[in-house]
Backbone as CSV, one residue per row, in Angstrom:
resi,resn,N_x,N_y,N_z,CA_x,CA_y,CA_z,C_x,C_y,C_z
1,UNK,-4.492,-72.888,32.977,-4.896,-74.140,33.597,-6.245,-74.621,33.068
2,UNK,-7.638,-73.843,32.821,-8.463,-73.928,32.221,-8.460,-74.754,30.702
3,UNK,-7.314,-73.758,30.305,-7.437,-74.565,28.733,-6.841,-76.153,28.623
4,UNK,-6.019,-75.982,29.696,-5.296,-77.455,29.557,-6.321,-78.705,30.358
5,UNK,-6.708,-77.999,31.045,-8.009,-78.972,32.159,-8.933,-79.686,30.880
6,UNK,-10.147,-78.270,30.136,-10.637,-78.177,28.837,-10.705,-77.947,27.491
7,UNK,-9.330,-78.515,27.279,-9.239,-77.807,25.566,-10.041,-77.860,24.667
8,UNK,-11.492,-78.453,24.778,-12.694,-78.240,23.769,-13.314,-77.689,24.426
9,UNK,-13.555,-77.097,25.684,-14.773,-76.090,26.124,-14.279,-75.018,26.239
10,UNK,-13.603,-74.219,25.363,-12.415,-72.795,26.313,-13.972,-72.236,26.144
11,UNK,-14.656,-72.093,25.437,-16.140,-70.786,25.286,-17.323,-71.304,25.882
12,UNK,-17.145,-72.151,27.011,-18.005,-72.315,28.083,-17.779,-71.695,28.730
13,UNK,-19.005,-70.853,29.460,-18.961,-69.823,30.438,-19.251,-70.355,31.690
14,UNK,-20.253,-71.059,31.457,-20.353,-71.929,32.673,-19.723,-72.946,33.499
15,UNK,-18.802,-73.369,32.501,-17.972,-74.424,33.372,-16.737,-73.511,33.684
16,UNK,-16.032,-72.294,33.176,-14.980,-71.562,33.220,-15.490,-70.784,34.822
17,UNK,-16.548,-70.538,35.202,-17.326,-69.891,36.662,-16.799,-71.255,37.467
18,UNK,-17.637,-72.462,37.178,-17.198,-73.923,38.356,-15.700,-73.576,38.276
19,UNK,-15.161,-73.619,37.564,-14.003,-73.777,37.275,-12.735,-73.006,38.479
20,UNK,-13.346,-71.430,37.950,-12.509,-70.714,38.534,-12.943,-70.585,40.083
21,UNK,-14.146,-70.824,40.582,-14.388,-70.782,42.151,-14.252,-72.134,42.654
22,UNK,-13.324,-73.201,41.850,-12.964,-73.949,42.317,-11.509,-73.605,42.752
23,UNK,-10.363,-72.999,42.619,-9.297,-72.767,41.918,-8.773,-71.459,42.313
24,UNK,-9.877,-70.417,42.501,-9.352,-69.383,42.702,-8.354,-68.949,44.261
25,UNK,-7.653,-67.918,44.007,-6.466,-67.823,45.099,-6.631,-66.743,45.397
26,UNK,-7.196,-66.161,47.027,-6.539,-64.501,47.282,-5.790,-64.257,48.301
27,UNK,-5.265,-63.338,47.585,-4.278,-62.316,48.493,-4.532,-61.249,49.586
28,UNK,-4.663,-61.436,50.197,-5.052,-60.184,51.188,-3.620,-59.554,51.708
29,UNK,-3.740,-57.816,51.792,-2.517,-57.113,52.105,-3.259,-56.428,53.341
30,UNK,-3.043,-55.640,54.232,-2.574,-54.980,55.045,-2.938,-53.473,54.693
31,UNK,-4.147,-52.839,54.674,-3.982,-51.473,54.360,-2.779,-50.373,54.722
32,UNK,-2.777,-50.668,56.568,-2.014,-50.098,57.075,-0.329,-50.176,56.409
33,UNK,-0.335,-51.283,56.436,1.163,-51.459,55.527,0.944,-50.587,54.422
34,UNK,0.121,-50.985,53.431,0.049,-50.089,52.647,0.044,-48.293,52.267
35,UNK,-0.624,-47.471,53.298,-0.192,-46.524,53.552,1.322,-46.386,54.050
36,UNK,1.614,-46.661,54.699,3.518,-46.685,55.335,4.029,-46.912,54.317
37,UNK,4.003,-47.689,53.131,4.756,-47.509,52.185,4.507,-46.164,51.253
38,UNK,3.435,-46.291,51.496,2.936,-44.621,50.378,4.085,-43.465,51.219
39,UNK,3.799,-43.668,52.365,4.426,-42.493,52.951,6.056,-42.537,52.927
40,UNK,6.430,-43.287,52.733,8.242,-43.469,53.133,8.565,-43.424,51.610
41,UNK,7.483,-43.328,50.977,7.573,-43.364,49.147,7.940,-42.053,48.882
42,UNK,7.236,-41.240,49.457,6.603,-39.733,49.292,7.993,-39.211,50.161
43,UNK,8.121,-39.601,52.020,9.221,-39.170,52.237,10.894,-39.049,51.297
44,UNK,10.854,-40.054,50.666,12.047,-40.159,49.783,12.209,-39.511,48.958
45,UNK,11.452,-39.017,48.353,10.739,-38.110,47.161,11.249,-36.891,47.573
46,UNK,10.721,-36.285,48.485,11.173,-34.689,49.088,12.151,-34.750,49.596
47,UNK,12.814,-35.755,49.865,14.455,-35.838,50.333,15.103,-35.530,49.254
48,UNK,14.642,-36.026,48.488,15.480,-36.290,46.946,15.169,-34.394,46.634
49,UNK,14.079,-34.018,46.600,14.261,-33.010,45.655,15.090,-31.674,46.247
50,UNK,15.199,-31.857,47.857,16.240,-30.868,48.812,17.729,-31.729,48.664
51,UNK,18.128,-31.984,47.892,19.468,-32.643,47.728,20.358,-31.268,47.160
52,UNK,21.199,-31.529,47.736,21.893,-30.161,47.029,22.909,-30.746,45.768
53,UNK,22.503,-29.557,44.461,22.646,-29.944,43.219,24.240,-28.996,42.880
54,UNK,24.410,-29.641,41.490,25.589,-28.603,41.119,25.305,-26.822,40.640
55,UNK,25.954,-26.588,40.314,26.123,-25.343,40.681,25.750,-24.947,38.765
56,UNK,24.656,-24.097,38.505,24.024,-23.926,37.129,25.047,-22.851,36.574
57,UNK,25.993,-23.404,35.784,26.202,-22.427,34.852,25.556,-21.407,34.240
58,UNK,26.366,-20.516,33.120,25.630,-19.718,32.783,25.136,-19.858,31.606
59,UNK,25.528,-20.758,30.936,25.410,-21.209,29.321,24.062,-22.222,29.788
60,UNK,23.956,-23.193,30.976,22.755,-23.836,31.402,21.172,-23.117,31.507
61,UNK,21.326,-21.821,31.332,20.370,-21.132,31.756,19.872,-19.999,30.816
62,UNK,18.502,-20.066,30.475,18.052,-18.637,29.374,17.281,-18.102,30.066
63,UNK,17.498,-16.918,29.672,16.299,-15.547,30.662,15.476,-15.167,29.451
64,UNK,14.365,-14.533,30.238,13.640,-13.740,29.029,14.665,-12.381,29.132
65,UNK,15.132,-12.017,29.850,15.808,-10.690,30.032,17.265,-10.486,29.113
66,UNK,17.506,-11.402,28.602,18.593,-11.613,27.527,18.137,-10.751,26.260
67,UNK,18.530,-10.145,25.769,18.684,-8.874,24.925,18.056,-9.673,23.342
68,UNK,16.836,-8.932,22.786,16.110,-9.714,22.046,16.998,-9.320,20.720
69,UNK,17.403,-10.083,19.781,18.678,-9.816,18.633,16.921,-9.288,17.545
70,UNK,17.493,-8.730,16.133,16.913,-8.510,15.072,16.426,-9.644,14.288
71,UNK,17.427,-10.533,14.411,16.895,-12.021,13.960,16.300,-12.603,14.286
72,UNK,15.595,-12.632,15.450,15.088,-13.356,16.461,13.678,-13.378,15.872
73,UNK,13.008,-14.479,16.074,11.646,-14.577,15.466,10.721,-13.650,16.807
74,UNK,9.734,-13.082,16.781,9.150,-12.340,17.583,7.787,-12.965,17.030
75,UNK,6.905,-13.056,18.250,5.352,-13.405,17.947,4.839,-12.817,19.054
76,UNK,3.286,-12.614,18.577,2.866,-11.970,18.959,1.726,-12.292,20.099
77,UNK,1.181,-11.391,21.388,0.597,-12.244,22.309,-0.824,-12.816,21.586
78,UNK,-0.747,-14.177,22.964,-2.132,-14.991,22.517,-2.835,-14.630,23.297
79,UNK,-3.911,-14.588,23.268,-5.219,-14.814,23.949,-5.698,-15.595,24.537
80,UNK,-5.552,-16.646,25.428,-6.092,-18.050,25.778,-7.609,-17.926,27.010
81,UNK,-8.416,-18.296,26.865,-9.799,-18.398,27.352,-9.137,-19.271,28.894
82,UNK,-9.525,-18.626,30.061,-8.829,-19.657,31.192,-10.108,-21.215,31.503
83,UNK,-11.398,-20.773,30.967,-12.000,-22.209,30.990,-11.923,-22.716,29.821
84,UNK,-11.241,-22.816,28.949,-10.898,-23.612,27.699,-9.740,-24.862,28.530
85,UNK,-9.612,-25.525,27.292,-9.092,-27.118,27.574,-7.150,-26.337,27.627
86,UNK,-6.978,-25.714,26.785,-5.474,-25.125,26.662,-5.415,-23.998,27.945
87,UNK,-6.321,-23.263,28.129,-6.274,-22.621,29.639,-5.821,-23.198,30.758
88,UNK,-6.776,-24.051,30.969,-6.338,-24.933,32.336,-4.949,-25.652,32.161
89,UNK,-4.189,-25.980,30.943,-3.237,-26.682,30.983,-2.463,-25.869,31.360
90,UNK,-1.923,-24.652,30.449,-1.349,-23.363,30.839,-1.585,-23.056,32.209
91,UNK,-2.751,-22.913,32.922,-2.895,-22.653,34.762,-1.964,-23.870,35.329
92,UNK,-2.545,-24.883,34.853,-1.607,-26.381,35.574,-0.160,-25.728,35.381
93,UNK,0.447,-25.698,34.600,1.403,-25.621,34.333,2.091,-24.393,34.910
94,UNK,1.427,-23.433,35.476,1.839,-22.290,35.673,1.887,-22.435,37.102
95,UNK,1.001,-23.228,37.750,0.911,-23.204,39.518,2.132,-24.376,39.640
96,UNK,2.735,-25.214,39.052,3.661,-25.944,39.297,5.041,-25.151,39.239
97,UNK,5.006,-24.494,38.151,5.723,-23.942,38.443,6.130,-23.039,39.410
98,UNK,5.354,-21.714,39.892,5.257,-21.608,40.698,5.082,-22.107,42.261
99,UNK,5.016,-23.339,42.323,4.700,-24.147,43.555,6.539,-24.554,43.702
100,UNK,7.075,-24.845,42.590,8.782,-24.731,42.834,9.679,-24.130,42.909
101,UNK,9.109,-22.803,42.879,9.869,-21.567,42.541,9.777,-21.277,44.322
102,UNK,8.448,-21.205,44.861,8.106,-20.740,45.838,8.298,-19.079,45.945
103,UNK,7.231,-19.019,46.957,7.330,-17.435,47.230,5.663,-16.809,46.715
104,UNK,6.095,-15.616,47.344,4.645,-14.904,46.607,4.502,-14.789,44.844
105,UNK,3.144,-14.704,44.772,2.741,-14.207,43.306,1.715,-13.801,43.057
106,UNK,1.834,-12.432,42.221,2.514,-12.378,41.004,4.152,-11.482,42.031
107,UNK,5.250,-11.606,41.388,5.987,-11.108,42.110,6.420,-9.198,42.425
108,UNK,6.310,-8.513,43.150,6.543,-7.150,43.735,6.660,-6.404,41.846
109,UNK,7.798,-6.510,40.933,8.105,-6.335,40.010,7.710,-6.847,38.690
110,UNK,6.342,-7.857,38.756,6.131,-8.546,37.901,5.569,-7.663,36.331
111,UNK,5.343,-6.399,37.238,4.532,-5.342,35.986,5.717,-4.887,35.496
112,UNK,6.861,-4.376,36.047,7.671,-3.805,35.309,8.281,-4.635,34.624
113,UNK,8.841,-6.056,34.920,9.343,-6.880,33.763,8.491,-7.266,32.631
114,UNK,7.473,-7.255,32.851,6.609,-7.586,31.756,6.606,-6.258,30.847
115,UNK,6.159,-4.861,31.082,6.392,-3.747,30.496,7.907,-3.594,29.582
116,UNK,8.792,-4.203,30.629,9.958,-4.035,29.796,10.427,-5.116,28.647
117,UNK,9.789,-6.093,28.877,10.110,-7.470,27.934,8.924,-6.956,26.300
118,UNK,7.972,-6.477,27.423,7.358,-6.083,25.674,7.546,-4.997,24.791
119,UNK,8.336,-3.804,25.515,9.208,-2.855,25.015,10.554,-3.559,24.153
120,UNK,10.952,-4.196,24.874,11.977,-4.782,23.893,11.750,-5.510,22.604
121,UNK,10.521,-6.451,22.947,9.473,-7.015,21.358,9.423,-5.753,20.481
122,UNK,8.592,-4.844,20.627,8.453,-3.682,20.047,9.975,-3.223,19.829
123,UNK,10.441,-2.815,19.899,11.684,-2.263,19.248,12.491,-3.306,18.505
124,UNK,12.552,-4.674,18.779,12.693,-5.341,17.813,12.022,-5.540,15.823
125,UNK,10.528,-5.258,16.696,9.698,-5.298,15.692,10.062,-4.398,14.702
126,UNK,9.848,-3.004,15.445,10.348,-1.741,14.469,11.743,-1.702,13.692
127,UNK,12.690,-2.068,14.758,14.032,-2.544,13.794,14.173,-2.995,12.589
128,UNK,13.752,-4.396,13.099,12.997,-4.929,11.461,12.143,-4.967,10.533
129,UNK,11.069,-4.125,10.772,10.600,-3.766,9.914,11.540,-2.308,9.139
130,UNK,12.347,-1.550,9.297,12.720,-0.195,8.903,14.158,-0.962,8.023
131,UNK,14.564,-2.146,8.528,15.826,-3.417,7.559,14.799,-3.611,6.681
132,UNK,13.707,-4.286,6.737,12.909,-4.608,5.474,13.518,-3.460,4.410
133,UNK,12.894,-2.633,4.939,12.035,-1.563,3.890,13.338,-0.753,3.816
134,UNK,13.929,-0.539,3.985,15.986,0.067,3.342,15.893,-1.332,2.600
135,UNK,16.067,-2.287,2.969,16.489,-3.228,1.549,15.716,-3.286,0.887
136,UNK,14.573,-3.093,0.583,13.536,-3.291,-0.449,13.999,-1.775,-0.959
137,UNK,13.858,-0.478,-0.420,14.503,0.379,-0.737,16.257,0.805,-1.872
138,UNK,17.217,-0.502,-1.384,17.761,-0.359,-2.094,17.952,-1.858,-3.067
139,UNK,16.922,-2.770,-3.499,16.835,-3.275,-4.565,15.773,-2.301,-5.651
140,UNK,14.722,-1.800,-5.176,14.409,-0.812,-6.032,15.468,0.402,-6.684
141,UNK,16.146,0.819,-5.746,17.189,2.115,-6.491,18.453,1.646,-6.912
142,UNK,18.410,0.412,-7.293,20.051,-0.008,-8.106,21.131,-0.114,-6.590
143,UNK,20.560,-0.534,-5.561,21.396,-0.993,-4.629,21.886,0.051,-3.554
144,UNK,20.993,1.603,-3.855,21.332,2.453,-3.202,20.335,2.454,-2.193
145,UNK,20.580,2.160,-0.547,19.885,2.167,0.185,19.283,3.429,0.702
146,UNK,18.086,3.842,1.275,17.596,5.372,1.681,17.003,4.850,3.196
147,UNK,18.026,5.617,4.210,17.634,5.449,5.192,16.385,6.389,5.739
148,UNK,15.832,7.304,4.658,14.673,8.189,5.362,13.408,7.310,5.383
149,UNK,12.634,7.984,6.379,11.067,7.578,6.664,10.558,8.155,5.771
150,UNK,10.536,8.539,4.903,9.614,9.296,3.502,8.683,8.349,3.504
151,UNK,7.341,9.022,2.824,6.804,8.057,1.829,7.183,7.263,0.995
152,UNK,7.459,5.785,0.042,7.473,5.858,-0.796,6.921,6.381,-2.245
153,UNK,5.549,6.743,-2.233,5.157,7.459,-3.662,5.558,9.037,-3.092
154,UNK,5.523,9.567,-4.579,5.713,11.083,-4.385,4.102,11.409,-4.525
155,UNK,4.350,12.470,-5.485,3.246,13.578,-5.683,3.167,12.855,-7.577
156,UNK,2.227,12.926,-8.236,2.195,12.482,-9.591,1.523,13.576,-10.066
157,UNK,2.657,14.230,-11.393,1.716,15.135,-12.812,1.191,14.371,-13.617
158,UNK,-0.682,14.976,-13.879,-0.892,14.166,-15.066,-1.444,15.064,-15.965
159,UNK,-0.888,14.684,-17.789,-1.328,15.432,-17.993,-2.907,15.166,-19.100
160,UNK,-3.195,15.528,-19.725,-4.879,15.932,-20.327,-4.810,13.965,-20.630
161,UNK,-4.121,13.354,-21.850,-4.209,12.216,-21.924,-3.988,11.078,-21.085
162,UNK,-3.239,11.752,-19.830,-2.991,10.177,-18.587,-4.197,10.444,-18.390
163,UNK,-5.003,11.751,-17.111,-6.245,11.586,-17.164,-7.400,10.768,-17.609
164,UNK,-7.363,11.245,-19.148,-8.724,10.781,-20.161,-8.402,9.323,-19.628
165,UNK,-6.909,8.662,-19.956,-6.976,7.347,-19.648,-7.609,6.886,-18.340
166,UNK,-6.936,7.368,-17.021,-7.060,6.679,-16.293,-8.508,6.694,-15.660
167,UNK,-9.691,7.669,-16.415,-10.859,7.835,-16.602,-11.528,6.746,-16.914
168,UNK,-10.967,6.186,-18.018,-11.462,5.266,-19.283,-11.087,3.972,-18.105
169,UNK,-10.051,3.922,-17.800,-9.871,2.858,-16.996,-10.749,2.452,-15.452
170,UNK,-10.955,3.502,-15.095,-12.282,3.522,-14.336,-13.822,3.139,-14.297
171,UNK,-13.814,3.618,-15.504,-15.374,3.351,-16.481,-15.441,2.101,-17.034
172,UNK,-14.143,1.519,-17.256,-14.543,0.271,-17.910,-14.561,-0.600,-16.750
173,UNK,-13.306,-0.393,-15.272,-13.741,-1.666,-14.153,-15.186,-1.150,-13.483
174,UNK,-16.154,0.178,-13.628,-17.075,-0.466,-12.989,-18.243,-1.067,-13.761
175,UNK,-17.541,-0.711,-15.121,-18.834,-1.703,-16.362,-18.721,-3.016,-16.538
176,UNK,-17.603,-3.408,-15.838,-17.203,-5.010,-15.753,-17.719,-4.789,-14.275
177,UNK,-17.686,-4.629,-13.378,-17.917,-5.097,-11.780,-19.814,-5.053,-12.335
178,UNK,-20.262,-4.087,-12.795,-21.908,-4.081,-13.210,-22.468,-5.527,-13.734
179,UNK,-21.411,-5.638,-14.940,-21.831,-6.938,-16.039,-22.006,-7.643,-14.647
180,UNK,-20.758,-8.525,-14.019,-20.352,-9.306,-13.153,-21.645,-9.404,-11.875
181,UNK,-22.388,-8.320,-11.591,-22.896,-8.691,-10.697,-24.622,-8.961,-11.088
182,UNK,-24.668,-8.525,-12.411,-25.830,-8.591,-12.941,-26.101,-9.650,-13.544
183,UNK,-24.680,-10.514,-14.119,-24.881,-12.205,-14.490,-24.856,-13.273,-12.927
184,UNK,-24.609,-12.536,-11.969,-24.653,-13.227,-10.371,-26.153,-13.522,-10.418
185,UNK,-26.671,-12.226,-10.462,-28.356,-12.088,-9.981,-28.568,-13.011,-11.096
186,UNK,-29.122,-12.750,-12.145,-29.167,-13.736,-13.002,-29.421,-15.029,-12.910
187,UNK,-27.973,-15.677,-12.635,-27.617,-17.190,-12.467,-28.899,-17.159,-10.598
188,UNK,-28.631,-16.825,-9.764,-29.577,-16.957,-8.512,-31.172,-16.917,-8.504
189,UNK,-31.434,-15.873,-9.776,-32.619,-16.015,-10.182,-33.034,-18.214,-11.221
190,UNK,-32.224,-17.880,-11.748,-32.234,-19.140,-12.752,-32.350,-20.181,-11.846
191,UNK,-31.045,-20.460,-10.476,-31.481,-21.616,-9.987,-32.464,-21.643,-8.815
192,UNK,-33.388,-20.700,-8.231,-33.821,-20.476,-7.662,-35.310,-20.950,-7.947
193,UNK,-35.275,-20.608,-9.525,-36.792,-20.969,-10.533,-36.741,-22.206,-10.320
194,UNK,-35.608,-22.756,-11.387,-35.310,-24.032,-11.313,-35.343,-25.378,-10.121
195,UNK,-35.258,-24.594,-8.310,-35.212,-25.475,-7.314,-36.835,-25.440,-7.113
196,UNK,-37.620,-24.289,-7.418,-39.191,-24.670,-7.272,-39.418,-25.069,-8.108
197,UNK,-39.300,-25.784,-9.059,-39.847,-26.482,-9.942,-39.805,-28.018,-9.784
198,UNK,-39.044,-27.850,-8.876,-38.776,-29.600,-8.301,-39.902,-29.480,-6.848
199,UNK,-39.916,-28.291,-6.119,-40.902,-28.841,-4.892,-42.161,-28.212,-5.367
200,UNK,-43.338,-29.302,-5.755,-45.036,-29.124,-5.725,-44.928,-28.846,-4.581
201,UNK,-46.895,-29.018,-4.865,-47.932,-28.530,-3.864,-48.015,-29.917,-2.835
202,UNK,-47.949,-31.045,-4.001,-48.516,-32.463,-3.381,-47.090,-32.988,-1.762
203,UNK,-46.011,-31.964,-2.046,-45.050,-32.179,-1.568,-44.696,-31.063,-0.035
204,UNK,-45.580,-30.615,0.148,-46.072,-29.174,1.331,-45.938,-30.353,2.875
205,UNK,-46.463,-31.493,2.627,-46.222,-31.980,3.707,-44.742,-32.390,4.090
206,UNK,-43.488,-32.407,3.687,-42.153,-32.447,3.721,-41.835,-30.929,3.820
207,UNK,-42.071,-29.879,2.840,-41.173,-28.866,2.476,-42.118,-27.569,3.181
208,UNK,-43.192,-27.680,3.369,-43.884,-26.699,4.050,-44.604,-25.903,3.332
209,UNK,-45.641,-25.782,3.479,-46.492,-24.643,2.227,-45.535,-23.510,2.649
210,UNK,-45.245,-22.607,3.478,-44.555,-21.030,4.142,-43.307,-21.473,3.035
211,UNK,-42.875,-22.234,2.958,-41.366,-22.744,2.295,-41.679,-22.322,0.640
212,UNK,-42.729,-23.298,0.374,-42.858,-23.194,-0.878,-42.868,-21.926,-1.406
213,UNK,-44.057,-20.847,-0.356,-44.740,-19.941,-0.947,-43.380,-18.542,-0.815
214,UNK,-43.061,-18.401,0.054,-41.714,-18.063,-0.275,-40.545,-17.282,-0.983
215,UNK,-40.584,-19.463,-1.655,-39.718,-19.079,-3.098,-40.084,-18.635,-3.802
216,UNK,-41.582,-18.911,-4.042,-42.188,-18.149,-5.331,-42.309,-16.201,-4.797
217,UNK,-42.288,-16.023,-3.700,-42.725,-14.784,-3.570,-41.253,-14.136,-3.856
218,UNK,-40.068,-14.711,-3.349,-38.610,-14.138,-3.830,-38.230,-14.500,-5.386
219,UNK,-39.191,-15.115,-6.193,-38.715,-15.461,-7.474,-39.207,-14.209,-8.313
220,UNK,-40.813,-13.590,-7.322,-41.612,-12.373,-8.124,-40.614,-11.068,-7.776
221,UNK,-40.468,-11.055,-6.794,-39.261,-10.221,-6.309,-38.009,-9.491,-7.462
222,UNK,-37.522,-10.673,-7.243,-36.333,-10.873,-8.129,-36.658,-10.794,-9.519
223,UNK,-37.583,-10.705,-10.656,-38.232,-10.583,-11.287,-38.353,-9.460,-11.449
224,UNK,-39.659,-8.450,-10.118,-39.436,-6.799,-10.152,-38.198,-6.416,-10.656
225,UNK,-36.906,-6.867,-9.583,-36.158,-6.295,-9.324,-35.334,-5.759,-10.859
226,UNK,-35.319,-7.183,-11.360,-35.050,-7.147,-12.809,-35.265,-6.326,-13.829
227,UNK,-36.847,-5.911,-13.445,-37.313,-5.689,-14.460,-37.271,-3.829,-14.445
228,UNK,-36.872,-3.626,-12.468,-36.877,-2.249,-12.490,-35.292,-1.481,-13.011
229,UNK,-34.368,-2.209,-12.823,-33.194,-2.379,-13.584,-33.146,-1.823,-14.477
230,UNK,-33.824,-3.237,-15.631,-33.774,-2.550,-17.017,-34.296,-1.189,-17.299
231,UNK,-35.171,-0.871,-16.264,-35.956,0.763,-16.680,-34.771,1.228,-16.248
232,UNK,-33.973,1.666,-15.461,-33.314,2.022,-15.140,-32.100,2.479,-16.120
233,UNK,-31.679,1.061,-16.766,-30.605,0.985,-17.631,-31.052,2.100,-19.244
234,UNK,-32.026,1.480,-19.156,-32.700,2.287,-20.747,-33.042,3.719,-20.481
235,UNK,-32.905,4.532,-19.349,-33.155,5.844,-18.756,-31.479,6.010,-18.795
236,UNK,-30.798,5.425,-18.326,-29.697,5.814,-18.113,-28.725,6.251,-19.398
237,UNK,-29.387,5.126,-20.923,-29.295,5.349,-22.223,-29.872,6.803,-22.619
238,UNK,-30.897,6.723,-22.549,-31.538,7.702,-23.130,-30.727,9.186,-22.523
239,UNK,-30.260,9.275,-21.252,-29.938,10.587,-21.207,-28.286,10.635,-21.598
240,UNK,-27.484,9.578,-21.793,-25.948,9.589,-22.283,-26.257,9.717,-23.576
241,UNK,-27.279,9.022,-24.569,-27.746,9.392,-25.497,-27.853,10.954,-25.538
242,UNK,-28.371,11.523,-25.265,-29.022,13.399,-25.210,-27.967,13.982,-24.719
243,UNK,-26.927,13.603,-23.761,-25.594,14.440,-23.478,-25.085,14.212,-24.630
244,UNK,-24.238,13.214,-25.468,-23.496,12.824,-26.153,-24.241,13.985,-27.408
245,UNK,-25.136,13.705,-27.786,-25.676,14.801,-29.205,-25.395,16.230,-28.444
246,UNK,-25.850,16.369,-27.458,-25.395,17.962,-27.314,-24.060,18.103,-27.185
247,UNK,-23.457,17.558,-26.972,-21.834,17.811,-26.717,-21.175,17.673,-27.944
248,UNK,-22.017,16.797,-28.877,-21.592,16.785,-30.095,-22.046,18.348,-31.104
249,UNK,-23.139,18.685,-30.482,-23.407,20.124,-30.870,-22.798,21.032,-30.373
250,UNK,-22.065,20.944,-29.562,-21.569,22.103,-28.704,-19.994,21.585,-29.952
251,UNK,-19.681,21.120,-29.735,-18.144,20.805,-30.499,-18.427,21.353,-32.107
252,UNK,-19.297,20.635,-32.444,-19.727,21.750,-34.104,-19.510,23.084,-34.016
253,UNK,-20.032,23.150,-33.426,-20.714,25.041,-33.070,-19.166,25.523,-32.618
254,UNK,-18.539,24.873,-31.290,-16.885,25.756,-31.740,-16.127,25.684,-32.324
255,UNK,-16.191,24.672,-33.284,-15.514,24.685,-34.426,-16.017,25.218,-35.599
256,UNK,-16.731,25.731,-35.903,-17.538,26.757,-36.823,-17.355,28.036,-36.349
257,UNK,-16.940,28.297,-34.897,-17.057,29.308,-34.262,-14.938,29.751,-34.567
258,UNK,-14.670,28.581,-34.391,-13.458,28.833,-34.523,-12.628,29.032,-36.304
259,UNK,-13.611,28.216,-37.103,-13.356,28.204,-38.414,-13.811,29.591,-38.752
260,UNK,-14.694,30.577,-38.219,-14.778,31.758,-38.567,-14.275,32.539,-38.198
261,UNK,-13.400,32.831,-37.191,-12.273,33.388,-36.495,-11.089,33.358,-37.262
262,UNK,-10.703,32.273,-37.774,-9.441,32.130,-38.597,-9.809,32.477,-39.618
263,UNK,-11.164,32.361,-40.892,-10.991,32.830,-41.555,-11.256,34.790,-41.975
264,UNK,-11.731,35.177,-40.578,-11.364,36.484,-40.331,-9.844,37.417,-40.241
265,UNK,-9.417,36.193,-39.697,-7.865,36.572,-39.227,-7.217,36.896,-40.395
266,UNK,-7.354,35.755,-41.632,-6.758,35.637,-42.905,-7.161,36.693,-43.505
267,UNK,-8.584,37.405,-43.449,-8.902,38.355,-44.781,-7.739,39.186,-44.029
């Protein structure tokens, strides 16, 4: 009515106020009425839900008590916090239900069904896990399944050359895990130099003199650390160095020891 009254003032505020307390219409209801309807609302409601229903089949209805199959996906319990946002929904949800079920709770037996529903999880679980592992069992053996609990590995002979190898193979992943962690330090030292070199002195009022001083004191650090390393590394030379010649003397010496033995044997 406004717009048609004013079709060039619709974004007057002031004449849309004259306007509407010229114009305006109320309704007044009846509280009391209003409750009486709430209530004959509500009465109908609980009439309705004591209505007697048909009769629930058995195909209409799942139990937890229904026999858990091998196939059956199984998960495992949650944890839910009861003042978390998913807690309280779960409580909501749990007192309604219960509020239709009626009766006491938790119920006389509630421990033993629960004991027994998670006994049945568990033996599911184990089931399938022991199907896994027979079929993985018999795609490894050419299709011959082994129903024992054995280990899979046995016992392993090795002899003088698997050893030496699997020695060598040792020595070289922790001379790679060494390299690897010594180009880490490295690179942390590098950008570490590199980030104080961007914050001065003139710059203490942003970054903090304690800040500054710091980095430089973990850059001297790291530096030691470096530098006690390398002593380290060049000690560690020097004595594989001095094993290696004696062992190399010791191997001369029984083979001289042994080259004179045989040629005893021969005279």
């Amino acid at each position: 009515d406004f717009e048609a009254a004013y079709p060039d003032k619709t974004s007057d505020g002031a004449l849309w106020q004259a306007f509407f307390r010229g114009h305006a219409k109320f309704v007044t209801r009846c509280q009391i009425c209003l409750d009486q309807q709430r209530l004959a609302e509500l009465a109908r409601k609980r009439a309705g839900q004591h209505k007697v229903a048909r009769v629930a089949r058995a195909v209409d209805i799942s139990s937890d008590e229904d026999e858990v199959h091998d196939d059956d996906e199984v998960y495992e319990p949650v944890i839910v916090s009861r003042t978390s946002v998913e807690g309280q929904a779960v409580l909501k949800w749990l007192t309604a239900a219960r509020r239709r079920l009626g009766g006491e709770f938790p119920r006389p037996d509630a421990r033993e069904q629960m004991e027994a529903y998670a006994q049945k999880l568990k033996d599911a679980t184990l089931r399938k896990a022991r199907r896994q592992k027979r079929r993985g069992g018999a795609q490894g053996d050419g299709g011959v399944a082994d129903d024992s609990d054995a280990p899979g590995y046995g016992s392993v002979l090795l002899n003088a050359a698997s050893t030496a190898l699997l020695q060598l193979w040792v020595h070289k992943a922790r001379d790679s895990l060494r390299v690897r962690l010594k180009d880490k330090a490295s690179a942390i030292r590098s950008d570490l130099a590199a980030a104080l070199e961007q914050i001065k002195e003139e710059d203490d009022w942003f970054f903090g003199a304690d800040f500054r001083n710091e980095g430089h004191l973990l850059v001297k650090q790291g530096a030691e650390l470096a530098e006690e390393i390398r002593s380290a590394e060049s000690d560690a030379d020097v004595q594989i160095a001095t094993l290696k010649a004696g062992l190399e003397k010791v191997r001369l010496d029984v083979n001289q020891a042994i080259d004179s033995a045989t040629a005893a044997l021969e005279e």
